[in-house]
C-alpha atoms as one frame of an Amber mdcrd trajectory, in Angstrom:
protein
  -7.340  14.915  -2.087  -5.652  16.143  -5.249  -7.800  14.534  -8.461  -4.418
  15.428  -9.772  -2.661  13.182  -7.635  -2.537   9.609  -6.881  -4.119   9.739
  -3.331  -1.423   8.808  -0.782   0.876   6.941  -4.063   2.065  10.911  -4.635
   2.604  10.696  -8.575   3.191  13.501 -10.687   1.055  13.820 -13.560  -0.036
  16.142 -16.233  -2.035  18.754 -15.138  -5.804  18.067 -16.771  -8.893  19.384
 -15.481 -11.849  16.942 -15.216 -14.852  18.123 -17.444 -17.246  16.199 -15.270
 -20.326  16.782 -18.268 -17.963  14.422 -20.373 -17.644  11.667 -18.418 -21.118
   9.511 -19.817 -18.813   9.949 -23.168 -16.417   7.736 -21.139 -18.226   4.765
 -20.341 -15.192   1.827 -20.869 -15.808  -1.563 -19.906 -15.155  -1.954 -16.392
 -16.084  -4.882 -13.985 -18.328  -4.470 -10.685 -19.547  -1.069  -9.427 -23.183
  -1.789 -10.210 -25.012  -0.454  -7.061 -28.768  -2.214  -8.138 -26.873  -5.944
  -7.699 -24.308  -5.134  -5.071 -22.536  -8.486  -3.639 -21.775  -7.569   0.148
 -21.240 -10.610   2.406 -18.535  -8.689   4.376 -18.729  -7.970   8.235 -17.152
  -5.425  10.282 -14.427  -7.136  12.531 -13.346  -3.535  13.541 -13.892   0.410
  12.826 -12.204   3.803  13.940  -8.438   2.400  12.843  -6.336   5.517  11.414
  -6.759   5.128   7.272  -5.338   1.229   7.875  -3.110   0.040   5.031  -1.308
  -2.898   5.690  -2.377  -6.614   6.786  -0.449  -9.780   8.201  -1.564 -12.319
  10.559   0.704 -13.828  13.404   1.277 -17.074  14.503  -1.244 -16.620  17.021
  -3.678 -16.192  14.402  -4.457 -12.122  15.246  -4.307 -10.009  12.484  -1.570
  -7.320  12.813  -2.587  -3.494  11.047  -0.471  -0.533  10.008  -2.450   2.476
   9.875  -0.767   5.868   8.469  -2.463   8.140  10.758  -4.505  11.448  10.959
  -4.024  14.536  10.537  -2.066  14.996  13.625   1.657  14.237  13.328   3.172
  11.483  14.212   0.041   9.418  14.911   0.560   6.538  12.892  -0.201   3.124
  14.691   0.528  -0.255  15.108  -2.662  -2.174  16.118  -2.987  -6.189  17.034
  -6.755  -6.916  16.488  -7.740 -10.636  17.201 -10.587 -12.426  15.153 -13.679
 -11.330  17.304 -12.615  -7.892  16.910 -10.673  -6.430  20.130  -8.304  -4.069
  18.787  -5.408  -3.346  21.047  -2.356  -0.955  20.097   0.930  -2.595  19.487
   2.774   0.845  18.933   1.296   4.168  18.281   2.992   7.645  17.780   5.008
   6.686  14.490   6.422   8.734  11.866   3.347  10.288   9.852   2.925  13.819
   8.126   1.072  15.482   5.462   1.504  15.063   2.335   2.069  17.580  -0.634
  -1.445  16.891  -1.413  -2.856  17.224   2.419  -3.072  13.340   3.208  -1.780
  12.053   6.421   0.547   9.110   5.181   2.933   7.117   7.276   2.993   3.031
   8.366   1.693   1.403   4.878   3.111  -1.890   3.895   3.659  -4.838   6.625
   4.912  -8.330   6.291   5.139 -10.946   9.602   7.403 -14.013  10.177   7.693
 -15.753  12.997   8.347 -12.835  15.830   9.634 -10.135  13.648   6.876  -7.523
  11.904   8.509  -5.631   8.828   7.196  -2.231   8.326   7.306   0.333   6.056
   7.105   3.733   6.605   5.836   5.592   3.326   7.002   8.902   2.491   4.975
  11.521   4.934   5.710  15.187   4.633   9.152  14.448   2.841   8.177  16.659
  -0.226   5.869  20.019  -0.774   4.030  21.070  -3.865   6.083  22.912  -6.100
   5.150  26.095  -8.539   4.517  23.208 -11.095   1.510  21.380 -10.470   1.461
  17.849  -9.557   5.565  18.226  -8.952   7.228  18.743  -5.670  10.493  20.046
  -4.127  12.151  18.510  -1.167  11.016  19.474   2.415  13.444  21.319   4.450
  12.017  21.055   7.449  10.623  17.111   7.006   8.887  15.974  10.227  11.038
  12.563  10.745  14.431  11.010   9.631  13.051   7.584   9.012  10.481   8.057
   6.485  11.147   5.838   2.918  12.380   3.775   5.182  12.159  -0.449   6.755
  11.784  -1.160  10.395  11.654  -3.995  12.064   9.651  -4.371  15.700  10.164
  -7.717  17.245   8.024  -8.817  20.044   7.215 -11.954  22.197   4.145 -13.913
  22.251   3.359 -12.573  25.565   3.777  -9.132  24.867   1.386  -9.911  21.497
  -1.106 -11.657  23.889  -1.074  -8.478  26.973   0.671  -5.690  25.813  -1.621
  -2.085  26.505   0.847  -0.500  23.806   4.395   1.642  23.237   5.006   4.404
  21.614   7.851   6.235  19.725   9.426   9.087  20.598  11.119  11.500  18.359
  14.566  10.611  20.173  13.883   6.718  19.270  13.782   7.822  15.962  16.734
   9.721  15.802  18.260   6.917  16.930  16.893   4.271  14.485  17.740   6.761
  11.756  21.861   6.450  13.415  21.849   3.017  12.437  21.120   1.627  16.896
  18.170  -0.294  18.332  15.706   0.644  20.067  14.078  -1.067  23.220  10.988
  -0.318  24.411   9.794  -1.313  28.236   5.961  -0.748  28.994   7.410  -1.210
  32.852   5.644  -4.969  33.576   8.546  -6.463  31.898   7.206  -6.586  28.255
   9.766  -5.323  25.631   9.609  -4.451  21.769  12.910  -4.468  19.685  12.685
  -2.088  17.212  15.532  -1.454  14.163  15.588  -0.178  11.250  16.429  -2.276
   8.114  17.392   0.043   5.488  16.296   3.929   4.569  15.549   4.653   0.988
  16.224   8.086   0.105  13.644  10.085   0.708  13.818  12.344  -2.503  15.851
  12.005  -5.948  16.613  14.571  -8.454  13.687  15.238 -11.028  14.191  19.004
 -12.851  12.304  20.626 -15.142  13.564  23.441 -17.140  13.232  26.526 -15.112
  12.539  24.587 -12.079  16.067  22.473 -11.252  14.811  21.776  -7.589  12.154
  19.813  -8.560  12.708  16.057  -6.734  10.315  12.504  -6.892  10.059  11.238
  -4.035  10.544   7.135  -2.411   7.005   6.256  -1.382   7.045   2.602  -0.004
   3.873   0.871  -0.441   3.966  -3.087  -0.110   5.945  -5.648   1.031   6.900
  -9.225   0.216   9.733 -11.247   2.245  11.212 -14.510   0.886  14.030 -15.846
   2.728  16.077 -12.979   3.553  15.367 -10.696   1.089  12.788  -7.787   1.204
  11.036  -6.827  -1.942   9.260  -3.127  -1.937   6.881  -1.592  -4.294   7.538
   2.234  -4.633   5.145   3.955  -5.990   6.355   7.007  -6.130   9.850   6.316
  -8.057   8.080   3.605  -9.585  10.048   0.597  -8.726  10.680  -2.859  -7.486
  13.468  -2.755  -4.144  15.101  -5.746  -3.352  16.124  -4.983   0.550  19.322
  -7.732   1.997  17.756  -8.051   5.251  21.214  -9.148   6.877  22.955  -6.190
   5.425  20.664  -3.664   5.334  21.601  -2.725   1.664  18.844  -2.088  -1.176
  18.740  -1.838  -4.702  16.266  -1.686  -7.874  14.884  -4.849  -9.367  12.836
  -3.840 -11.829  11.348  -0.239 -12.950   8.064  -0.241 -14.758   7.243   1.931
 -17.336   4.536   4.780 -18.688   1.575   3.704 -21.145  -0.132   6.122 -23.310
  -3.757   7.485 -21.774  -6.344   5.815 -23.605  -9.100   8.933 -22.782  -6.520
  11.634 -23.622  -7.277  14.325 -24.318 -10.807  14.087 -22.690  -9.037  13.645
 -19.245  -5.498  13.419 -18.284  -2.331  13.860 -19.814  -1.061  12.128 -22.355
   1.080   9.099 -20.503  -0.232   7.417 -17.378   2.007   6.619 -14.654   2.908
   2.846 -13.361   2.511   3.526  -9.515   3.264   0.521  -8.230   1.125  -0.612
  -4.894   0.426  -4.751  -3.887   3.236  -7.512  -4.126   2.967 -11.208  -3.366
   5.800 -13.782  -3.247   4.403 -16.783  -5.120   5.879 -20.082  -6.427   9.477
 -18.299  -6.235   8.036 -15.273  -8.567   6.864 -12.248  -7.345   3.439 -10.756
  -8.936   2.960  -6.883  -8.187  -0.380  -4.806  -8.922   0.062  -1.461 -10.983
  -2.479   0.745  -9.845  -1.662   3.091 -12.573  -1.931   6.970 -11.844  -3.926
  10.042 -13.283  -6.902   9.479 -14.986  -6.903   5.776 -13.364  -8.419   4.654
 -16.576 -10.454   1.273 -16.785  -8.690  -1.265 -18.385  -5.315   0.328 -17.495
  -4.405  -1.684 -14.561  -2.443  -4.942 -14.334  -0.779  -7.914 -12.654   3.024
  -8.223 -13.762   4.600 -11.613 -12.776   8.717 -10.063 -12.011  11.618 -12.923
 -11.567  12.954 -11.780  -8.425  16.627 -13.178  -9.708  16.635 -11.160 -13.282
  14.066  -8.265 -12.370  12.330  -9.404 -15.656   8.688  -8.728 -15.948   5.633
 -10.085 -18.267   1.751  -9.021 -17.911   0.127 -11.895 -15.570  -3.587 -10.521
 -15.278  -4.574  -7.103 -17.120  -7.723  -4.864 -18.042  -8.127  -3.865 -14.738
  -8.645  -0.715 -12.700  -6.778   0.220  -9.701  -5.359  -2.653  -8.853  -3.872
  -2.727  -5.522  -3.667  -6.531  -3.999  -3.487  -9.993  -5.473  -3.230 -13.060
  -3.647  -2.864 -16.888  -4.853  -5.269 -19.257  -3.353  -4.311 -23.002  -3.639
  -6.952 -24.971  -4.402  -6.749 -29.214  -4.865  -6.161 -28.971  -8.766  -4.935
 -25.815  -9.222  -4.492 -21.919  -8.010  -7.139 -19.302  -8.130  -6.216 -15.520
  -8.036  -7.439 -12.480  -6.101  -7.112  -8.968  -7.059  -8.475  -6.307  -4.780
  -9.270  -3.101  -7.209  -9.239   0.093  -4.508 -12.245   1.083  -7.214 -14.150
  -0.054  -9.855 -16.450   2.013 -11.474 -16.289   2.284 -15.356 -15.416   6.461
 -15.320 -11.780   7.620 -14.773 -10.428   8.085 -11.050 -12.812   6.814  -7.828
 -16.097   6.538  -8.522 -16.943   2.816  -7.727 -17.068   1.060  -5.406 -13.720
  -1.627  -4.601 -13.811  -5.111  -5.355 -12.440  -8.432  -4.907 -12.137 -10.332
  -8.020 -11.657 -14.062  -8.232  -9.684 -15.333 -11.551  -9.642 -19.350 -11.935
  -6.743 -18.365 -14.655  -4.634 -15.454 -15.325  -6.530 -14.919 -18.647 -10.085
 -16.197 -17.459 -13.246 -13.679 -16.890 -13.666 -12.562 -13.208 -16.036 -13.226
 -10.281 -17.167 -10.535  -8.535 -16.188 -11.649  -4.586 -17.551  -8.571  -2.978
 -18.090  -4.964  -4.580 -19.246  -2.866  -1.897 -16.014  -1.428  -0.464 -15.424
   2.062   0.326 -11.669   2.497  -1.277 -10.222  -0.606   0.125  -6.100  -0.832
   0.278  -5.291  -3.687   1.519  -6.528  -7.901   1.889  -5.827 -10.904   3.936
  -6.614 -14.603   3.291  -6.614 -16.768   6.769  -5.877 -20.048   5.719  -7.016
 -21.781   8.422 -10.268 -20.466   9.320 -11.222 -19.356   5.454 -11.757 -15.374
   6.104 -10.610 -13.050   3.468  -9.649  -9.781   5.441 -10.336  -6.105   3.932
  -9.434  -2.885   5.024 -10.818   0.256   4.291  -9.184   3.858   3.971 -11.530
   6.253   4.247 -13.827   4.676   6.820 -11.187   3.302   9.154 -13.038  -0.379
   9.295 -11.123  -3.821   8.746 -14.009  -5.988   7.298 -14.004 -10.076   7.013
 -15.531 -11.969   4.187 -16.438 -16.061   4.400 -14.446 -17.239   2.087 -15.554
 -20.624   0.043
């Protein structure tokens, strides 16, 4: 990984080299990440996924996870892992490539309803570093046609309940990518419909002088669905998609701005990036985490509450750091908030450990949940049972919590 780069989020930054001697000098307030008073009451429900990113649960109360692969191509995965653990494979083989910054990165965000799993596939090898550092130029010779893109797999209880897996072939997605279905038969008479909503562009335009080739590129990175309408981080152009789920068409909803780096010069450039990651559909608003890019500053990150019928947005939770999922728990008086932070520590970029903060208000001092994850990306409240799910880049594990 790039420290020059926002990990699989792919945003260009100003080109700073970390002078690790200064970082004591850089102590900002920061919340968690203190390893003598760790609070760990998470389990391992399952290990060995492929750098899982995405969570939903189905009606049959398993939890559904996209994982964006390894470093071989085209090994991102579709897994269906019920509560006691056993992980079987849903669909394995989809588009994933290496990034610009040598990250595998393929499925990321997933949303469920009823039989019908929306995923995103995030923007793989569609770009390569360019002469200017943290910039990129288009691929020529990009691995898939679907990436920056919406599918849709639909699939039967049954098949959920037995199926030992499909997989994707480079012709299926040649097809997807020419606007047909696919239909997958495993041979026992279990099927998955696959289609594909809509396909962002992969790249757009972004020149510097003496470089015109230069291009940002659509990384998709979470997903929210409310009636027929899609709504899609993208952390790489840094904006809000709204995605017509009947039509197929998308369009921007809101596009969220630079703030000045508050350690510049000491590290970083001199503007920090948005980068846009976790969304959640809540009392007909939508609230989406900015993980904010290069340093990823303490205090930098933030909940913005976005009216999904103007695009307007207004800061809902801030002084965070890497932000990257909130959730609304109703309680019997009123709502609590979670924010997952991918890490914690009070230094610029990685160094502590993630947490899950609980927030009785907006504007109200945190509770530390749980700070011992190892660069977490994604979280899951099961209503029903009370089990806050976790999942874990780096060390491939989806963890459960007891939640009270």
């Amino acid at each position: 990984m790039s420290l020059n780069s926002c990990w699989f989020l792919k945003i260009p930054s100003s080109p700073h080299i970390v002078r690790t001697a200064l970082l004591p000098a850089l102590l900002l307030l920061g919340v968690g990440g203190n390893a003598d008073a760790q609070v760990c009451p998470a389990d391992t429900v399952a290990s060995e996924l492929r750098r899982p990113m995405g969570l939903a649960l189905s009606n049959l109360g398993n939890l559904i996870v996209s994982e964006t692969g390894s470093a071989v191509p085209n090994s991102g995965r579709i897994s269906i892992i019920s509560p006691d653990g056993n992980r079987r494979t849903l669909i394995d083989r989809l588009p994933s490539g290496t990034s610009d910054v040598g990250d595998p990165t393929g499925p990321a965000g997933i949303v469920m309803r009823g039989r019908s799993l929306y995923v995103l596939m995030s923007i793989g090898d569609s770009v390569v570093p360019a002469p200017v550092a943290t910039r990129q130029y288009a691929n020529p010779a990009v691995s898939s046609p679907i990436y920056s893109s919406v599918l849709e797999f639909t699939f039967s209880a049954n098949v959920e309940k037995r199926t030992a897996g499909f997989i994707m072939s480079a012709a299926d997605q040649q097809t997807l990518a020419a606007g047909a279905r696919v239909i997958q038969s495993n041979g026992g008479g279990d099927t998955l419909e696959i289609s594909l909503v809509t396909n962002f562009p992969d790249t757009i335009p972004d020149p510097l002088p003496g470089f015109p080739a230069i291009v940002r590129g659509s990384n998709p990175f979470g997903i929210a669905l409310a009636g027929d309408q899609l709504y899609v981080t993208d952390g790489g152009r840094n904006l809000l998609w709204q995605v017509d789920i009947p039509t197929g068409t998308h369009a921007p909803l809101a596009t969220f701005g630079t703030i000045p780096n508050p350690i510049f010069p000491a590290v970083g450039g001199p503007v920090i990036e948005p980068v846009p990651t976790g969304i959640e559909y809540v009392n007909g608003q939508l609230l989406v985490t900015l993980f904010r890019g290069v340093p990823f500053a303490p205090n930098t990150s933030t909940v913005v509450q976005i009216d999904p019928v103007t695009g307007g947005q207004t800061p809902f939770i801030t002084r965070l750091k890497t932000a990257i999922k909130v959730l609304q728990i109703e309680g019997s008086v009123d709502s609590d908030y979670l924010v997952l932070q991918h890490s914690s520590g009070p230094q610029p970029f990685f160094a502590g450990p993630g947490v899950v903060l609980r927030f009785d208000t907006p504007a109200s001092t945190p509770i530390v949940v749980a700070d011992c994850f190892q660069r977490p990306t994604s979280m899951l409240l099961d209503e029903k049972s009370g089990i806050l799910y976790v999942t874990e880049l780096l060390s491939g594990r989806l963890l459960s919590i007891i939640f009270e």
